[in-house]
N, C-alpha and C positions, 0 to 999 in steps of 0.2 A: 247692340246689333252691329253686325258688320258689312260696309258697305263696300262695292270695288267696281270699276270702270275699266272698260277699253273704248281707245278711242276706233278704231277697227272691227268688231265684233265681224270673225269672221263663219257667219252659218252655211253661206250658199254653197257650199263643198265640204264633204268629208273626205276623208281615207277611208276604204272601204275594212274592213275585218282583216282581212291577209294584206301585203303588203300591194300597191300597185305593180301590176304585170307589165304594160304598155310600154314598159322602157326597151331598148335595145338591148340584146344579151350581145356585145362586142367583146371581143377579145382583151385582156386587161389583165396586168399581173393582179386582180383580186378573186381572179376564176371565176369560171362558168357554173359552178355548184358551189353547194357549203363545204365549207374547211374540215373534215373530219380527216383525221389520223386512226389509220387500221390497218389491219391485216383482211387480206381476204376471209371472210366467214362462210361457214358451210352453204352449198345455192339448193337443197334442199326446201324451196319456199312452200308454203301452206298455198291451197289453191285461193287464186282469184289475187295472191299477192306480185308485186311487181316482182322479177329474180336478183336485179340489181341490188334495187332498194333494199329487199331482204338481206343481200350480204351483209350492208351497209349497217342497217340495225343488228344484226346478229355479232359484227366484230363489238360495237360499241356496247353490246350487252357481254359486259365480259365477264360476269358471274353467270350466263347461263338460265336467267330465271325470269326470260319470256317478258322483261321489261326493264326499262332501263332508267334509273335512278339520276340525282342532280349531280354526285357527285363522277357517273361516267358518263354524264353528257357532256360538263366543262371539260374533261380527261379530252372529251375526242374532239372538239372543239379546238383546230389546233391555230388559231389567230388569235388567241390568249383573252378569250371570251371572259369578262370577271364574273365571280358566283352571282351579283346584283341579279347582271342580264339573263344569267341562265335559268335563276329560280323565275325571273318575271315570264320565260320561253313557257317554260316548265308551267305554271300556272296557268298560261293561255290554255294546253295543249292539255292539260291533265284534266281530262274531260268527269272524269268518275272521281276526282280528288283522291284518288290511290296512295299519292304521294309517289308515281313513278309512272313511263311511258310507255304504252302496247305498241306495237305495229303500228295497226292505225292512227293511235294520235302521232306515232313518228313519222307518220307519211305525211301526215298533214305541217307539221313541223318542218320537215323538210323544203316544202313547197314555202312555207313562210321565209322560210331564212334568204332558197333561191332566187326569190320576188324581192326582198329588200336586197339584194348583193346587187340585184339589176339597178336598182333605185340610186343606190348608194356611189355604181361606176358613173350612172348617166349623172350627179349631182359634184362627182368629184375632177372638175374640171382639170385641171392642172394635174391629175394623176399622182399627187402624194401620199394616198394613202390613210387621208383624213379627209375631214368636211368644216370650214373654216367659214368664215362672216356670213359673205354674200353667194357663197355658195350654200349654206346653213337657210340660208333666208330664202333662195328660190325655193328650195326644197318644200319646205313647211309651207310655202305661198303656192305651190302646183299642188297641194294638201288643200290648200282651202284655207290655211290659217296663215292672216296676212300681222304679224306681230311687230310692235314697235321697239324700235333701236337697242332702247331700254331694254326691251325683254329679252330677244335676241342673242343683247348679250348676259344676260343671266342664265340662259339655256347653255351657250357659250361657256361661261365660266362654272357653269355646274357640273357639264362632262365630257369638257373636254379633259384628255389624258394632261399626266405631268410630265414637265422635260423631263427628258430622259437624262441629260446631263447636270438637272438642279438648277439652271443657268434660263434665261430668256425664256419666251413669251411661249405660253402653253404651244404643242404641233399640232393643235386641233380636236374634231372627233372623229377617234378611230371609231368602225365599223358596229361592232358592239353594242355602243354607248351612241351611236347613231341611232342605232332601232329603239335604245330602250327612251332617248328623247325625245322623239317622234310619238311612242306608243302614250309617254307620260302628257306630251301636250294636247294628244287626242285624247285622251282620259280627264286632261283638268278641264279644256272647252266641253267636252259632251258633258259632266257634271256641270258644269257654268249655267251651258243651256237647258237641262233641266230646269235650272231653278227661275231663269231670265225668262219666264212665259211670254213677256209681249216682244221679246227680241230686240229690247233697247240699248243693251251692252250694261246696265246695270241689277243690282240683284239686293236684295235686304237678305240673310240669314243670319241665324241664330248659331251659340257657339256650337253646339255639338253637330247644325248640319256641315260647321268649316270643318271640324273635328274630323268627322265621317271621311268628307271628300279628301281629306289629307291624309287621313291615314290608312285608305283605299288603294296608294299609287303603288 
């Protein structure tokens, strides 16, 4: 059996399903929308759809075939989104498991990405361009999940980026690898608490329920 502790056990607050709204949308070289690279697409919208929005999926579906796949989503993703984060968007969003995205779920995508960029400006204090210690750690603590030092930095060393020069201490988490640590540490605590029924911060499981939750994320 396998046992594990936190000295924190943090339940009184979640993240909600989409990213939090309440942040400020301030002006910021990380923009006020998601990063997509396009050409205008036809404004031609189906009724009841946004015209903007439609362009917007219509340039990124650039085969034309009324959904738009993992491999043109990283394409128009122009902040160098890695496949990890895009298949994990894509998963959220690919409601019918198509294995590709309608309208709809790219509306709702959309709105995902624009809610974490809010998240992301208000947590990146110094405006570099990443999310570093103690700014990593308000983040995830205005979530609800208040993690120790220890952990923190294993989130730290898991995604953040590599120098870019080979030389000195990783530049952080870029934007990306922001959402997709965020979404992973709300996935391993809601697993946690399933299994913690009396909310003591410990748990007994067996190997195949660690199995499960590991190979879940």
């Amino acid at each position: 059996m396998y046992q594990q502790s936190y000295a924190q056990p943090a339940y009184n607050a979640r993240p909600p399903s989409a990213a939090p709204s309440h942040y400020s949308n301030h002006d910021s070289r990380h923009g006020s929308r998601p990063s997509y690279g396009y050409a205008q697409g036809p404004s031609n919208a189906p009724p009841g759809a946004d015209p903007q929005l439609w362009q917007y999926f219509s340039a990124v579906d650039r085969d034309h075939s009324g959904s738009i796949s993992v491999n043109e989503l990283q394409a128009a993703l122009v902040n160098g989104f890695d496949l990890d984060t895009v298949k994990m968007l894509m998963g959220i969003f690919d409601s019918d498991r198509s294995g590709s995205i309608s309208y709809n779920e790219f509306a709702g995508l959309w709105k995902y990405i624009t809610d974490w960029q809010n998240v992301f400006r208000h947590f990146d204090r110094d405006r570099s361009g990443s999310i570093e210690g103690r700014e990593l750690a308000e983040a995830l603590r205005s979530f609800g999940y208040t993690l120790s030092p220890h952990l923190l930095q294993l989130v730290e060393r898991k995604y953040a980026s590599a120098p870019s020069t080979g030389y000195g201490p990783p530049p952080g988490i870029t934007f990306d690898r922001f959402v997709r640590a965020c979404v992973v540490v709300k996935t391993l605590t809601e697993a946690f608490q399933r299994v913690d029924s009396d909310r003591d911060g410990w748990v007994q499981i067996n190997y195949e329920q660690f199995m499960s939750v590991s190979l879940d994320l």
